[in-house]
C-alpha positions in Angstrom: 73.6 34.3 48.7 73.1 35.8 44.9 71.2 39.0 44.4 68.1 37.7 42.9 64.4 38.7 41.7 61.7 36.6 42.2 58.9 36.3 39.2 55.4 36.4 40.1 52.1 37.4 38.9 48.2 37.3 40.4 47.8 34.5 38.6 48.8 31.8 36.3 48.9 32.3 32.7 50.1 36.0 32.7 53.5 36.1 30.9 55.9 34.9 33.7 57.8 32.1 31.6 57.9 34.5 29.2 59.3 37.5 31.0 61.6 34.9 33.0 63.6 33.9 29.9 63.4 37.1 27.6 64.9 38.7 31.2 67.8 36.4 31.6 68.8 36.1 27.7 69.0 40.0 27.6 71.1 39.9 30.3 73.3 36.9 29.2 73.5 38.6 26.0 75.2 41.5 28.2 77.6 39.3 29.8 75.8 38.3 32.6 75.9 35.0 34.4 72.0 34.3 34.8 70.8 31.4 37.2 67.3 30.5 37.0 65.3 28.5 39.7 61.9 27.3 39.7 59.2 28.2 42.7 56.9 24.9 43.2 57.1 21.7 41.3 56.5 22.4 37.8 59.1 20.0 36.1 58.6 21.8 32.4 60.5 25.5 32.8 63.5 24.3 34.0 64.4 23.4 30.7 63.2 26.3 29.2 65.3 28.5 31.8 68.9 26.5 30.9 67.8 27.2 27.7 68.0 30.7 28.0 70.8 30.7 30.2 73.0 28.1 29.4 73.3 27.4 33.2 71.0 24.3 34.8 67.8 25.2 36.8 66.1 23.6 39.2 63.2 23.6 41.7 62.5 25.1 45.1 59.6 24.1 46.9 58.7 25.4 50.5 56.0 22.4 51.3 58.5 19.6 50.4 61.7 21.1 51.5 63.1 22.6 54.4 65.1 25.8 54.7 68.7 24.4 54.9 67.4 22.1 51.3 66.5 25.5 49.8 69.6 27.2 50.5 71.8 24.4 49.2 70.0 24.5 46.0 70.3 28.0 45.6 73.7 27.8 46.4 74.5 26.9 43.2 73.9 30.7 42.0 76.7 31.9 43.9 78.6 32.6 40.9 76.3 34.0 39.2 75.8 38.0 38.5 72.2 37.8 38.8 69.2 34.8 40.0 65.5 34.7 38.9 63.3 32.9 40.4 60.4 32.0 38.4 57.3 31.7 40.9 54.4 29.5 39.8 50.5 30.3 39.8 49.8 33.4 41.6 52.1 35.0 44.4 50.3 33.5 47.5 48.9 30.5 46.0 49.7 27.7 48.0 48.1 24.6 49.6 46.1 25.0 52.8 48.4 22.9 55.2 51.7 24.0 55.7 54.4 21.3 54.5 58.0 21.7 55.8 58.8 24.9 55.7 55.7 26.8 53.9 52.8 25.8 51.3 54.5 25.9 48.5 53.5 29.8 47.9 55.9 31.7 45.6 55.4 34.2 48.5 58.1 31.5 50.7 60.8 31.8 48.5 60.6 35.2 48.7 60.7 36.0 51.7 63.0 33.1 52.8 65.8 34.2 50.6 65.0 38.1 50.8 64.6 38.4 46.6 62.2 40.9 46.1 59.6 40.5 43.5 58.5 41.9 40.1 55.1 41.5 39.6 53.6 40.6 35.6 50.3 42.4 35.6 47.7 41.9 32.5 45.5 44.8 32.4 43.6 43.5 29.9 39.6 44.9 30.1 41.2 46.9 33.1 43.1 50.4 33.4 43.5 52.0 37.0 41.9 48.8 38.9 44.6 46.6 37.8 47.1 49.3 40.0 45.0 48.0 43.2 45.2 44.4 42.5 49.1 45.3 42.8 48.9 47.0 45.8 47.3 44.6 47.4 49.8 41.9 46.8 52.3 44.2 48.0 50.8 44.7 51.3 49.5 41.5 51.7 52.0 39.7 53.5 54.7 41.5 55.5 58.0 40.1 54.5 57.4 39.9 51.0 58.7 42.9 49.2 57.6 44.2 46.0 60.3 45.9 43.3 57.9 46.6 40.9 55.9 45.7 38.1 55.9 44.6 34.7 53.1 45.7 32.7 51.9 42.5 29.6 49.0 43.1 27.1 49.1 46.5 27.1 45.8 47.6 24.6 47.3 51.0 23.4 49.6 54.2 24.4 46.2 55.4 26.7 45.5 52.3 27.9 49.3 51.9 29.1 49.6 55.7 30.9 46.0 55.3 33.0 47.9 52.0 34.2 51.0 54.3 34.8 49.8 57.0 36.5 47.6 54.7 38.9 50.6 52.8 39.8 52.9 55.9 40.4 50.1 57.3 42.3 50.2 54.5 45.2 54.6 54.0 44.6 54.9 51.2 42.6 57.4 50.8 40.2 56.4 50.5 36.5 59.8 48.7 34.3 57.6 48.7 31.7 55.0 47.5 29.4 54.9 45.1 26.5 51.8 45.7 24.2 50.5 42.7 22.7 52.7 40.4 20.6 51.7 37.1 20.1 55.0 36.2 18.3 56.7 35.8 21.3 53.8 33.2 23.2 55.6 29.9 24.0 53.4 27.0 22.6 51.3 25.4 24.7 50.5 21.7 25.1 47.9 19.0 27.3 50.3 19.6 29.9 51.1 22.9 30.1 54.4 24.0 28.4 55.8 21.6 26.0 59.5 20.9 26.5 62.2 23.1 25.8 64.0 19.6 24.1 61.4 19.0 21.8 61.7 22.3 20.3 64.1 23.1 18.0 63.2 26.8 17.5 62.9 27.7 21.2 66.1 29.5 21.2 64.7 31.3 18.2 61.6 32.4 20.3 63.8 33.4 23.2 65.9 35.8 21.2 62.7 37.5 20.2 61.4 37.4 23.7 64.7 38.8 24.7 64.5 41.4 22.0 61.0 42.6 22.9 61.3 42.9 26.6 64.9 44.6 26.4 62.7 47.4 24.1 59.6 47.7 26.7 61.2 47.5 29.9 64.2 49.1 32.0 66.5 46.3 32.5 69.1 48.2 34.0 66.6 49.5 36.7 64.7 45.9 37.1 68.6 44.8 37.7 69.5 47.0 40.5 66.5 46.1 42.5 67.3 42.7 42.8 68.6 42.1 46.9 69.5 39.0 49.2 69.8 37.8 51.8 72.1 35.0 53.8 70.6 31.8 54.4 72.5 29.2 56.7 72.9 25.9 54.0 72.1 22.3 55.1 76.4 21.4 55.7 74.9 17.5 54.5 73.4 19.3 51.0 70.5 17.4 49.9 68.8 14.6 52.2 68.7 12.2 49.2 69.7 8.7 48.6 70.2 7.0 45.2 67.9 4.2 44.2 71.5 2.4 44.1 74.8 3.0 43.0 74.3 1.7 39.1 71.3 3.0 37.8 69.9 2.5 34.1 68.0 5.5 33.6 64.9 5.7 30.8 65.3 8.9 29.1 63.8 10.1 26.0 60.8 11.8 24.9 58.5 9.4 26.3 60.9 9.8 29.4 61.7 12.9 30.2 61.1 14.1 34.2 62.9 13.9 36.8 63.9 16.4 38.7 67.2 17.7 38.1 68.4 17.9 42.2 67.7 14.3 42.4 70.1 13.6 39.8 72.5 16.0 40.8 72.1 14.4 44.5 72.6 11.1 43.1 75.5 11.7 41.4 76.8 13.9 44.9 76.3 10.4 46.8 78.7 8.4 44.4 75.4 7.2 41.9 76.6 6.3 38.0 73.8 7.3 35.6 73.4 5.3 32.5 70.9 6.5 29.8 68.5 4.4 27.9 65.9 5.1 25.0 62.7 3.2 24.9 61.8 4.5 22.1 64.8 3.7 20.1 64.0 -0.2 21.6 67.2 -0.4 23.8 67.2 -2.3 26.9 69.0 -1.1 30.4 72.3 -1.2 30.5 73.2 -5.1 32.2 75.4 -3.9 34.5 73.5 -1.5 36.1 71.8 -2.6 39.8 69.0 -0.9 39.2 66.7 0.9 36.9 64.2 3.8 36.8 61.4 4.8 34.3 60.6 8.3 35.0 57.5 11.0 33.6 56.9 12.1 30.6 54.4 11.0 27.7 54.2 7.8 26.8 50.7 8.3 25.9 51.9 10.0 23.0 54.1 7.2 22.0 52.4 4.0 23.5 52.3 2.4 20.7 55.8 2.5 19.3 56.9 1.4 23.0 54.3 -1.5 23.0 56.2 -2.4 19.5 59.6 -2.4 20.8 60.3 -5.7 21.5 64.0 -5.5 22.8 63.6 -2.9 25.0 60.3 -5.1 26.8 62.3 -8.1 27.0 65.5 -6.4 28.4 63.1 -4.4 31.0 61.5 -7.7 31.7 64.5 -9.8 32.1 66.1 -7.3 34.5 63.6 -7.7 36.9 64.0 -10.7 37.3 66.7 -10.2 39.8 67.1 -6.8 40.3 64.7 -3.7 41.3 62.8 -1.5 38.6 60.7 1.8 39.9 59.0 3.8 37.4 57.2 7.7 38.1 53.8 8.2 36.9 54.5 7.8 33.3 57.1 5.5 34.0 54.4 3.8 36.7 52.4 3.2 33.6 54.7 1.6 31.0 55.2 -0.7 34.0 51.5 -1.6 33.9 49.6 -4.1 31.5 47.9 -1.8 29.7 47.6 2.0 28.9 45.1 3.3 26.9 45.6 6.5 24.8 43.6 9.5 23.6 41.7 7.1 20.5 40.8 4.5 23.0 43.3 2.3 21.8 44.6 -0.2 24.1 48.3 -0.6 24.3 50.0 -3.9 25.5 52.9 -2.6 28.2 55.8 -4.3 30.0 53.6 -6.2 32.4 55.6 -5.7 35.5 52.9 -4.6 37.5 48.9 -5.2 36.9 48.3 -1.8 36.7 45.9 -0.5 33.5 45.4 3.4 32.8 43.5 4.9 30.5 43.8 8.9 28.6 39.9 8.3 26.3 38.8 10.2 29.2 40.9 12.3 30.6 40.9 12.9 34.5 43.4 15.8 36.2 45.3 14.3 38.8 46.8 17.1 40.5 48.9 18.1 43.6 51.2 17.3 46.4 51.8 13.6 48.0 53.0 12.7 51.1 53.7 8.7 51.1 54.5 6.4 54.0 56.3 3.9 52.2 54.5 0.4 53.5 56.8 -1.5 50.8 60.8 -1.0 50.5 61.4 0.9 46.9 64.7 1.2 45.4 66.1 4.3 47.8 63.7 4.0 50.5 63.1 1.8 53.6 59.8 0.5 55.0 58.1 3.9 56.9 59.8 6.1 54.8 58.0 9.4 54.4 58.3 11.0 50.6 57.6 14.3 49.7 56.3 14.3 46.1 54.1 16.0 43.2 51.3 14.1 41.0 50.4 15.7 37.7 49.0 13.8 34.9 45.2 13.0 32.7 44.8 9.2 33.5 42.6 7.2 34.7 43.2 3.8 36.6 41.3 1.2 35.7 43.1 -1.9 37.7 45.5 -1.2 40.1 45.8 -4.8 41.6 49.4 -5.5 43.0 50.3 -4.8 46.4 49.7 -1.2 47.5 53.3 0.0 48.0 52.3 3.1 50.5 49.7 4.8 52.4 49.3 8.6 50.2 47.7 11.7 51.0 47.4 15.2 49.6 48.4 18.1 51.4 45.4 18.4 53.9 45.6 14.7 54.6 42.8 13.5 52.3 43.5 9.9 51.6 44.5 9.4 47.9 43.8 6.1 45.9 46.7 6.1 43.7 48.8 4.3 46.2 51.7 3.1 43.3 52.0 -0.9 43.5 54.9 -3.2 44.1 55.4 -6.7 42.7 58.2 -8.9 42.8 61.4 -6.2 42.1 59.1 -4.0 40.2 57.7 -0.7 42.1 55.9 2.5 40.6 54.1 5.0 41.9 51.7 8.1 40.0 54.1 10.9 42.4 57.3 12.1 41.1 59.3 12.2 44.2 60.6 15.6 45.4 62.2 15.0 49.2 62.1 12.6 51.9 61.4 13.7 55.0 64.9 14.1 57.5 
């Protein structure tokens, strides 16, 4: 197992993307090999982190997969000089029911693969107080070791030693501060991070981020705390199965998510991938035995995919005879109707009768578990899937055959069932694991 760091922070929205990448560009620029991974099931930063690497990331997730997954995944750093893992919300921040092998906590994949963590502290409107909130998430959980922290939003040179000296006062590593430089924020979108693909200047931003940090903070000494630890890895790798051997896969801007292990799985189990736009009105590839629409925005696009006539009719006329799944946004290009942000209505493929709606948006968001009571391309009747839902809409007919029985993490029953009709499936999750 790689020496790695693990990226965290009290809470979301403090500078961890930020820190993550300017972190593993500076040391790239040094010669490094960096590998990035992703704690939880945010589907944006991965792309940002192979951005700033040049190496593929992908995600970890302690409620969804087991241990043996986890190290398999990792695995893939074992080359590499160096591994951050970028942790999502705040440290400990979890669900309430433990999943497979944790809640999903940051706090899991630390102490699972033995990567210590450096903390991002803001102490804006705060000096000395923001030392304690550190302390106690480096005593909160035995296990979980803290290297140090990172200091963001620093006010001043005053404002920056009363933080100092309250941290060395209770042992806790300061690498260093960045005072405030809004230069370097990522921009921000309805979902979170935009995608690293749609912007053409991210490397730009990364350089500066890498520029900044390597002038506020002591990479060489945030380096040699990194530490490891050996996991035993599943011998079978991942515990997926492609959706068929052929598959026609939707990808574009309106297309965009799916999670890079299940591809890489895919391909591991024999799978050809063919790509398709929508947006540029071209149908599946004929020869593929199966096709899958995954996440992304076609909100933002519904109308140029309600005008694409070719790529409708192709979708259409290939499920006719053979099986079509599409994931959330994928789910609802499937539908009859999507609505967008104007209330304009927006005639779909008509697969399925389902009809969403973004004039008033709605958060949908957190993990699925899904007892398959309908075959879908992959998956057998009784199948348990492990997945993540994440998106604004709002159902306003969901009429087809419910295609599974869902629940959240503390088995509250959830509506958005997906829907199957004829060879067309869909479902509002996008699928992380099934259960072994």
């Amino acid at each position: 197992m790689p020496a790695g760091l693990v990226i965290s922070a009290p809470a979301s929205g403090v500078g961890k993307t930020t820190l993550t990448l300017a972190l593993a560009r500076a040391w790239r620029n040094r010669g490094l090999r960096v590998q990035c991974f992703k704690s939880g099931p945010d589907y944006i930063d991965p792309a940002f982190h192979a951005a700033a690497t040049g190496r593929a990331s992908v995600n970890v997730d302690s409620w969804a997969m087991d241990r043996a997954t986890i190290a398999h995944l990792v695995g893939r750093g074992s080359d590499a000089d160096i591994v951050l893992a970028e942790g999502s919300m705040g440290l400990f921040d979890g669900v309430a029911a433990r999943g497979v092998s944790g809640t999903g906590a940051t706090a899991d994949i630390a102490e699972m693969l033995g990567w210590p963590v450096v903390l991002v502290i803001d102490p804006s409107g705060q000096a000395q107080t923001a030392a304690a909130i550190a302390a106690g998430l480096r005593d909160y959980r035995a296990g979980v070791r803290l290297a140090g922290v990172v200091l963001n939003r620093v006010a001043s040179p005053r404002h920056e030693d009363l933080v100092r000296r309250a941290m060395n006062d209770i042992g806790i590593a300061v690498f260093g501060a960045l005072p405030r430089h809004a230069e370097i924020s990522l921009p921000k979108r309805h979902l979170g991070l935009v995608q690293a693909e749609e912007q053409a200047e991210i490397g730009e931003l990364i350089d500066e981020a890498a520029r900044f940090v390597s002038e506020h903070v002591d990479l060489d000494a945030v380096l040699r705390s990194a530490a490891a630890r050996s996991v035993p890895s599943a011998a079978n790798g991942l515990n997926v199965t492609p959706p068929g051997q052929r598959i026609a896969l939707a990808r574009d801007a309106a297309f965009s998510f799916v999670y890079p292990h299940m591809l890489e799985a895919w391909r591991a189990a024999g799978a050809e991938i063919s790509t398709f736009s929508p947006l540029a009105d071209e149908a599946p590839d004929a020869s593929a035995d199966v096709c899958w629409l995954p996440g992304g925005y076609p909100e933002l696009h519904a109308g140029k995919i309600a005008a694409n006539a070719r790529f409708r009719s192709g979708l259409r006329a290939f499920a006719e005879t053979r099986p079509v799944h599409g994931e959330c946004g994928g789910y609802m290009v499937l539908g009859t109707a999507l609505t967008d942000a104007d209330g304009i209505s927006h005639e779909m493929t008509g697969l399925l009768g389902l009809e969403t709606s973004f004039a008033k948006r709605r958060m949908h968001l957190g993990y699925r578990l899904a007892a398959l009571a309908a075959p879908m391309p992959g998956h057998q009747v009784g199948a348990r899937l492990r997945g993540h839902e994440f998106h604004y809409s709002t159902i306003v007919a969901q009429p087809d055959t419910p295609l599974a029985a869902v629940h959240d993490a503390t088995g509250a029953v959830i509506a958005e069932t997906g829907s199957r009709r004829g060879h067309a499936t869909g479902t509002f999750f996008h699928l992380i694991a099934e259960d072994r």
